[in-house]
N, C-alpha and C positions, 0 to 999 in steps of 0.2 A: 708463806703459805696462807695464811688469814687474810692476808688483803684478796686474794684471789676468791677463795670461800667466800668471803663479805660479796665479793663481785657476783658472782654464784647463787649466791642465798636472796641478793636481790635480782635478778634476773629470775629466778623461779618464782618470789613473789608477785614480781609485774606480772609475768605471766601467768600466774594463780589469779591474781586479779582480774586480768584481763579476759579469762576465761570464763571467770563466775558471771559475768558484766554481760554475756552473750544470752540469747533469747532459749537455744537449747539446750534442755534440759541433760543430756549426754554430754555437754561440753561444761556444763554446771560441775556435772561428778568428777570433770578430770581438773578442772580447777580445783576443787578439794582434796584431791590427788596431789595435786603439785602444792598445797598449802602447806598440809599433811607434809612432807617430804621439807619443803622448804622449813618449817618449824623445825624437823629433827637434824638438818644439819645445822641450825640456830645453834640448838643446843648443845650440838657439838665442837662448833667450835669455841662458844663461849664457854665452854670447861678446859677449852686448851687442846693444841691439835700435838701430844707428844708423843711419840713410842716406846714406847716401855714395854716393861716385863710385867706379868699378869701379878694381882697386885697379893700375892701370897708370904707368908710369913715362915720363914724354915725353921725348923725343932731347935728350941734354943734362944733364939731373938727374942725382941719383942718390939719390935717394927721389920719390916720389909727393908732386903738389903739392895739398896743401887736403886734407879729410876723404875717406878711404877706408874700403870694408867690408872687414872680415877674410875672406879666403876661403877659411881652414882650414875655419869650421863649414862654410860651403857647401859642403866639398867632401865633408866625413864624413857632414851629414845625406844628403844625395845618392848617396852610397856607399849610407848605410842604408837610404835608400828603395829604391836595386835590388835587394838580398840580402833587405830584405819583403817585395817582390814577387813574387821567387824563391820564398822560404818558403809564404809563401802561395798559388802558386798549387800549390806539391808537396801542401802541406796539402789543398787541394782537392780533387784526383784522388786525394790516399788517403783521404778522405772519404769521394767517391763509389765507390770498390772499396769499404769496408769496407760502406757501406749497401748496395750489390750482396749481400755473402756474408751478412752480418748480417740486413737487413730493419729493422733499428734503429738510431735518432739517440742513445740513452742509453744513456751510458757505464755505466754498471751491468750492463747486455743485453751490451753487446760485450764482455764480460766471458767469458761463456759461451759460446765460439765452438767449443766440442768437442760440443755436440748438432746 
């Protein structure tokens, strides 16, 4: 399953890249979109792609019995998907003010915001 993710993770990258690389500014925010995305399954699979039982401890023990998931990644991918969503939706609304004053999606144009 990790080689295919690995496969994955880089295919979302080129194309995060590829998309930041283009002139509009609309196809900039979906590049960081797939960045964004691509990082958090980074980080998933570099913790290990296992299924397990949620990682709780029963009255009595004192460790968890049988296979547990780590739920450090869970907790930072999850972090990172709210502070994208953040991003992203600020990204948006200056988007839309800049296409307001500008009239233009390329970044070349919004260049010239002094005519």
């Amino acid at each position: 399953m990790e080689p295919l993710m690995a496969v994955a993770i880089g295919i979302l990258y080129a194309a995060a890249i590829y998309m930041m690389l283009r002139r509009s500014i609309v196809k900039l925010v979906i590049g960081l979109m797939l960045l964004s995305n691509a990082a958090n399954l980074l980080i998933f699979t570099s913790a290990g792609l296992t299924r397990g039982a949620p990682p709780l401890v029963p009255t009595g023990l004192t460790a968890p019995a049988g296979q547990v998931a780590d739920p450090l990644p869970q907790a930072l991918v999850l972090t990172a998907i709210v502070i994208a969503f953040g991003v992203l939706s600020f990204a948006v609304v200056l988007i839309r003010r800049a296409y307001e004053i500008v009239k233009a999606d390329d970044l070349d144009r919004m260049k010239d915001t002094d005519t």
